[in-house]
C-alpha positions as CSV (number, residue, x, y, z in Angstrom):
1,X,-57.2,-43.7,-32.2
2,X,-56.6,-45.2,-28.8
3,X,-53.7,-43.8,-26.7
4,X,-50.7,-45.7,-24.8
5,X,-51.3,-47.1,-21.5
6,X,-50.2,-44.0,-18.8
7,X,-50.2,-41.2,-21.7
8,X,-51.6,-38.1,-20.5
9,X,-54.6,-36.6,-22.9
10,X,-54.8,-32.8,-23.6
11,X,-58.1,-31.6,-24.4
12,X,-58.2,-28.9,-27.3
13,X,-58.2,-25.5,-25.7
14,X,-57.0,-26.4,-22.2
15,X,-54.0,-25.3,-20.4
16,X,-50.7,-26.8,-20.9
17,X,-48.7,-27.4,-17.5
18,X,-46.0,-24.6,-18.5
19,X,-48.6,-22.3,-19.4
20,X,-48.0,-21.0,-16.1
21,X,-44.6,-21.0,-16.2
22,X,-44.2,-19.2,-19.4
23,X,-46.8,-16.5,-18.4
24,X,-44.5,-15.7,-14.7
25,X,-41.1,-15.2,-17.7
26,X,-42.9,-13.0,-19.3
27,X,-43.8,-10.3,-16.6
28,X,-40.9,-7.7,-16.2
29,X,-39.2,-8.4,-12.8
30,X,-38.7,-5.2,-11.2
31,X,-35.8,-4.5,-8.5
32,X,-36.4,-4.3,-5.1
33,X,-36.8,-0.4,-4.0
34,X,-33.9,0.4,-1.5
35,X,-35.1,4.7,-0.7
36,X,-32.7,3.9,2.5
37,X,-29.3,3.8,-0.3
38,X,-30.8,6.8,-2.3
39,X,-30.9,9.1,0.6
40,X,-27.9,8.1,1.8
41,X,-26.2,8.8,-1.9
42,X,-27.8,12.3,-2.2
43,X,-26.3,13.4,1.7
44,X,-23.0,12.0,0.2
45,X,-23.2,13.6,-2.7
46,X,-24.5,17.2,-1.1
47,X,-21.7,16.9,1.2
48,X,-19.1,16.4,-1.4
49,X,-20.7,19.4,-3.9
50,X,-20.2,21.6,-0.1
51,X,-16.8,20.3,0.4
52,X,-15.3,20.8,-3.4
53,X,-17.4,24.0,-3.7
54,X,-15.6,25.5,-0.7
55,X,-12.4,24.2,-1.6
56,X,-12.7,25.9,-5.4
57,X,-13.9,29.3,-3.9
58,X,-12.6,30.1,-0.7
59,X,-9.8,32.2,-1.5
60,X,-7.8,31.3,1.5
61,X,-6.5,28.4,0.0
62,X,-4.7,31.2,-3.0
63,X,-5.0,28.3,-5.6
64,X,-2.9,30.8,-8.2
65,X,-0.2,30.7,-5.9
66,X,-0.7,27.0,-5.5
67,X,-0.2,26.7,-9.5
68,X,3.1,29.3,-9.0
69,X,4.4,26.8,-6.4
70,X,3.7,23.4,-7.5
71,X,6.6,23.5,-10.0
72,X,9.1,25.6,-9.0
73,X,12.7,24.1,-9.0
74,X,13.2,24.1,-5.1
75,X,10.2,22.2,-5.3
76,X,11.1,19.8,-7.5
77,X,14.4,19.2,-6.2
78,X,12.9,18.8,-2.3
79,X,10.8,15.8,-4.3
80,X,13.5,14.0,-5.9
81,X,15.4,14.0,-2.6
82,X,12.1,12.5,-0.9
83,X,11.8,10.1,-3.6
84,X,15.8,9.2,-2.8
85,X,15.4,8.9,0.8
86,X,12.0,6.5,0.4
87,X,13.6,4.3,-2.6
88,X,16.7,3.5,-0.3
89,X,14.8,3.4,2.7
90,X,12.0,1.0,1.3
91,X,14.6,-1.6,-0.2
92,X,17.1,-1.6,2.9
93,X,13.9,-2.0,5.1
94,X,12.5,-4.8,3.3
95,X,15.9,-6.7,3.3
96,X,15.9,-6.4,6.9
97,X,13.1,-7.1,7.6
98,X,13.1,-10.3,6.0
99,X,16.6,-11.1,7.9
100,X,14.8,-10.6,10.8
101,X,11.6,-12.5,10.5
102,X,13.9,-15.3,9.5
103,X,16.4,-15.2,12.9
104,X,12.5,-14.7,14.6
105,X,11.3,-18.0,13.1
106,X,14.8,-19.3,13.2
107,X,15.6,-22.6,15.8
108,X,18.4,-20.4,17.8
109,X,17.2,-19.1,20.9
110,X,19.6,-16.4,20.3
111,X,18.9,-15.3,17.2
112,X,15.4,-15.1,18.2
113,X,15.7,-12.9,21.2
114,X,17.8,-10.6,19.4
115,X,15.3,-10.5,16.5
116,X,12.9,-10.0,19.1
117,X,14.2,-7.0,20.9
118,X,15.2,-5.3,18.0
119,X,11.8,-5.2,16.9
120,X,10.4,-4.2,19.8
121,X,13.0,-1.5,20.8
122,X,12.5,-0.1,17.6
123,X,8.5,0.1,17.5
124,X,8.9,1.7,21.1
125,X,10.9,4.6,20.0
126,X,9.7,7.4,17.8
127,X,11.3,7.7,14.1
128,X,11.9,11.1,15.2
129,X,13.9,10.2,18.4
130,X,15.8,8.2,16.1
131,X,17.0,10.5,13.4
132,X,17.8,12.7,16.0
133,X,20.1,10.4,17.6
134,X,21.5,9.4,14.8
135,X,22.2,12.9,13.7
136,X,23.9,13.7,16.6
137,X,25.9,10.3,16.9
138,X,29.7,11.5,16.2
139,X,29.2,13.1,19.9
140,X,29.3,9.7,21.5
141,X,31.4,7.9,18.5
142,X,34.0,10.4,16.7
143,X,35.3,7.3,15.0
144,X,34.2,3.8,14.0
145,X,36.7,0.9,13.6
146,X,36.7,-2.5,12.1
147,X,38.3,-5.2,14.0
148,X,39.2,-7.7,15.8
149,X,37.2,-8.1,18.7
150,X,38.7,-6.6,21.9
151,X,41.6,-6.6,19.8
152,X,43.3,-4.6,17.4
153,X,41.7,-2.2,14.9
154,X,42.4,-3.1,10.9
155,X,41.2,0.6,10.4
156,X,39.2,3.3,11.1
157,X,37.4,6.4,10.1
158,X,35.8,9.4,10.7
159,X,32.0,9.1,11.7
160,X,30.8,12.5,11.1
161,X,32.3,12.6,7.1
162,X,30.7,9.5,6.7
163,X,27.5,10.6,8.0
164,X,25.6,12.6,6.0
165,X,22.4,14.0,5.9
166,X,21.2,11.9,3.3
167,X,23.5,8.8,5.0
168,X,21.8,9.5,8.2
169,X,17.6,10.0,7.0
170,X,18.4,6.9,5.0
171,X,19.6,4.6,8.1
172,X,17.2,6.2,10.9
173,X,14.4,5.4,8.4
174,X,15.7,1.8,7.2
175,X,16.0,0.6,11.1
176,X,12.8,2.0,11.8
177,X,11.1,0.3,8.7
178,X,13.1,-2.9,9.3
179,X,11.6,-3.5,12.3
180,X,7.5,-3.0,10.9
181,X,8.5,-5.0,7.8
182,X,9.9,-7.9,9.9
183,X,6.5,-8.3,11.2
184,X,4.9,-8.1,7.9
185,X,7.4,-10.5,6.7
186,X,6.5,-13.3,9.6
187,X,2.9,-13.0,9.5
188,X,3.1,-14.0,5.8
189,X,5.4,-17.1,6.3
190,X,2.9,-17.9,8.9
191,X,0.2,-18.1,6.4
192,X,0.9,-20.4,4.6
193,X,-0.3,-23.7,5.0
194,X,1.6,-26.6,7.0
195,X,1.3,-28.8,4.2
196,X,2.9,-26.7,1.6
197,X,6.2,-26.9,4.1
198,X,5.6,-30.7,4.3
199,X,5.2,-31.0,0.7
200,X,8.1,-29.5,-0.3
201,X,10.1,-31.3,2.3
202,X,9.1,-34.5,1.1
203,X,10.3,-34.0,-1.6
204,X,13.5,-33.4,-0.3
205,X,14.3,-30.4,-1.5
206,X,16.5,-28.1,0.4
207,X,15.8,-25.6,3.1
208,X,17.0,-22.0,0.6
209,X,15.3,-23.8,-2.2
210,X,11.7,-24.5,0.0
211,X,11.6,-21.1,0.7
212,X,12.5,-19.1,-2.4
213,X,10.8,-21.5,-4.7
214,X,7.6,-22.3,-2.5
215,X,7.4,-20.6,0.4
216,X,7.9,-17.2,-0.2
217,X,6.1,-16.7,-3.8
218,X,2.8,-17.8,-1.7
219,X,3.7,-15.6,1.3
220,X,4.2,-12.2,-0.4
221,X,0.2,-12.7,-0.9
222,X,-0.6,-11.7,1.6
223,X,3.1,-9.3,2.4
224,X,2.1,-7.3,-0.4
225,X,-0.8,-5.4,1.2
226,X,0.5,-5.1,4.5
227,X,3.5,-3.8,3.2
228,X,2.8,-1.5,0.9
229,X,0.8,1.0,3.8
230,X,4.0,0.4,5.6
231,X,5.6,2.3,2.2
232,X,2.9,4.8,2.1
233,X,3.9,5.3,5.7
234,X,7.4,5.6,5.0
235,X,6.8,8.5,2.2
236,X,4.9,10.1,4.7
237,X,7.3,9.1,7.3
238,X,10.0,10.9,4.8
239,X,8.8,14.9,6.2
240,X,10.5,14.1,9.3
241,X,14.4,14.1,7.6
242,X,13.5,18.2,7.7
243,X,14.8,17.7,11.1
244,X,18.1,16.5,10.4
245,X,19.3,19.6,8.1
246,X,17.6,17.6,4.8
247,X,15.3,19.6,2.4
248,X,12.9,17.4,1.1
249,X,9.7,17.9,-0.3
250,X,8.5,19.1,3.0
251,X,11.4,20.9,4.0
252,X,11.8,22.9,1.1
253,X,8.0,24.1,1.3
254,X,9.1,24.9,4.9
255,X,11.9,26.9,4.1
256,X,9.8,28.6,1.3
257,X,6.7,29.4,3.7
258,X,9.5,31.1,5.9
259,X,10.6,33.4,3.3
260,X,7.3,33.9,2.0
261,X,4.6,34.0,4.7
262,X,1.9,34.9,2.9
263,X,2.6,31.7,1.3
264,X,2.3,29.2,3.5
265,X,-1.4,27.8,2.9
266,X,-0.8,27.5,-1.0
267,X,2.9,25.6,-0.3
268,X,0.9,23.0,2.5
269,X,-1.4,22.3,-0.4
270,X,1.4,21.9,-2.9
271,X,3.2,19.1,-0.5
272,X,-0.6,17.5,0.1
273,X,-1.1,17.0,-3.3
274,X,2.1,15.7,-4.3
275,X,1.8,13.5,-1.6
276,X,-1.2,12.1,-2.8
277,X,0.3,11.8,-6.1
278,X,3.1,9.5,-4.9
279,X,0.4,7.0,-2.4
280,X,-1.9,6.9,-5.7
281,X,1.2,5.5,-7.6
282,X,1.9,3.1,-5.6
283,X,-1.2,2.2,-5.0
284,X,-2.1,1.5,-8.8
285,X,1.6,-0.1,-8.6
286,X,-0.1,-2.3,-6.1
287,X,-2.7,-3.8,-7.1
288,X,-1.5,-5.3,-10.4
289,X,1.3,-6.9,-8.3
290,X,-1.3,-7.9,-6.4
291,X,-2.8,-9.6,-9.4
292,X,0.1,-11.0,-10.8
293,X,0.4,-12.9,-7.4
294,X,-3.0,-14.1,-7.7
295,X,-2.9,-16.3,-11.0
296,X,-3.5,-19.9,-9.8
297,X,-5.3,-18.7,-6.6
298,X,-8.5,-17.7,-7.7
299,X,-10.8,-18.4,-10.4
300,X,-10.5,-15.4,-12.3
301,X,-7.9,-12.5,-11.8
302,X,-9.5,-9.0,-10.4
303,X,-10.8,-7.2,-13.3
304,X,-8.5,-4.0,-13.6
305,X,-9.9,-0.5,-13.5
306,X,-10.5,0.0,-17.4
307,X,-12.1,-3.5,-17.3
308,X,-14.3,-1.8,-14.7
309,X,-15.0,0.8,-16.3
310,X,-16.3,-1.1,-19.7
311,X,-18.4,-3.4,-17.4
312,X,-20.0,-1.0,-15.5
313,X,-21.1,1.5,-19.2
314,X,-22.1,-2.1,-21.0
315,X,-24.5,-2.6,-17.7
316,X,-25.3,1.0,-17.8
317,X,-26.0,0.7,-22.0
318,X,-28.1,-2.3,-21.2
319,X,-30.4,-0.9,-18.5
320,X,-31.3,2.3,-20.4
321,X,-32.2,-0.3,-23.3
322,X,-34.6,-2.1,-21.0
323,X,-36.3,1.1,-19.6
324,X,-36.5,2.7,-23.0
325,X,-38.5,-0.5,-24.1
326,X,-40.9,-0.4,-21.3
């Protein structure tokens, strides 16, 4: 039987071109050896054992006293009142903040310069200069009037009633915020693309409506981040009301290590780890705003932790399998 013009004829017994191929699929591919990534691992690993063996037995750190302390009413109560202080502080901050990265990207030259030295007179000066100030304003002010300008008082009252502790760690840490989230607030505006602006304005939609429909949804992106270590900073920021008569978290461990002495190391470690209990918190609060802002800018949303934790035993599940069948 005679073959086509141009056929190619295989001779009984010879190779086949994807012989070759087929015979390279079949080896086992093995991973490339990194020893530099294991030794590095162990150190780690040695290091940590060292650290958490020495933090489990060294008895200097009195953990039964810890576990006496870390739920003791006066305890509690100094954490609600920090809790208080960084809820206010963190919402009155943000709202100025965004008033003032709006005068700072506003067409006034004069709402921009004051914008402008607000924020930097207020990143000069240390939150603890300002607390104190404020603490001690009702000896410069003794009374604060609403009028007319140069004019005639409607009415007036009594600064140092109004002013209390809680009044004044809630103000000298909003003004102090307000001016960081300001910042925060202008570099996201800033990020977002020319042509989303010109888009929306071609449309002809209004100025308010550009910017709470368009403009701001995209910028809190990349606000979110940014500010929330400015609210982990705040928490933290939060020890400092101590000095203006207010018992907070830290506070009250301060008045407690005063009366009890011997105490002092156990109620440091009882304010460290509820401090890392509140900046875990928001962190996890984080990061699914974070991926709720992220639909329908990426392919595929971040996988959350749980979903990372399935992925990486199904990969884990799927390599034994392979070396148990070599």
């Amino acid at each position: 039987m005679s073959e086509p013009p141009g056929a190619t004829v295989t001779l009984p017994g010879a190779p086949t071109a994807d012989q070759p191929f087929k015979a390279l699929t079949a080896q086992r591919v093995l991973p490339l050896r990194r020893p530099g990534r294991w030794i590095a691992t162990a150190v780690v690993l040695v290091l940590v054992a060292q650290f958490v063996h020495g933090l489990v037995s060294n008895p200097f750190y009195q953990w039964d006293r810890w576990g006496y302390w870390f739920l003791r009413p006066t305890i509690l109560d100094g954490l609600l009142i920090t809790l208080q202080v960084a809820a206010y502080s963190a919402v009155l901050g943000l709202i100025g903040g965004i008033v003032l990265a709006l005068a700072r990207l506003s067409r006034s030259p004069v709402l921009r310069a004051v914008s402008w030295t607000y924020v930097w007179a207020l990143r000069s000066i240390p939150l603890i200069v300002v607390l104190i100030f404020l603490y001690n304003f009702s000896a410069l002010y003794k009374t604060l009037s609403v009028g007319i300008p140069f004019g005639p008082a409607f009415f007036s009252f009594d600064e140092s009633k109004l002013a209390t502790d809680m009044v004044v760690a809630v103000v000298g840490l909003s003004l102090n915020e307000a001016a960081y989230a300001a910042e925060v607030v202008r570099g996201g505006i800033l990020s977002v693309d020319q042509g989303q602006h010109e888009a929306a304005a071609a449309l002809g939609l209004p100025k308010g409506y550009q910017f709470r429909r368009i403009v701001f949804p995209q910028a809190l992106r990349s606000i979110i981040p940014n500010y929330v270590n400015q609210l982990i900073g705040l928490i933290k920021g939060t020890s400092l009301v101590f000095y203006v008569s207010l018992l907070d978290l830290f506070g009250s461990a301060q008045t407690m290590g005063s009366t009890y002495p011997g105490d002092i190391v156990p109620l440091l470690l009882v304010v460290t780890v509820w401090y890392l209990i509140l900046t875990s918190v928001v962190s996890v609060i984080q990061f699914y705003v974070e991926r709720h802002y992220a639909r329908g800018a990426t392919r595929g949303l971040p996988p959350t932790p749980l979903q990372k934790l399935r992925t990486g035993l199904t990969d884990l599940r799927a390599r034994i399998r392979r070396e148990a069948a070599v």
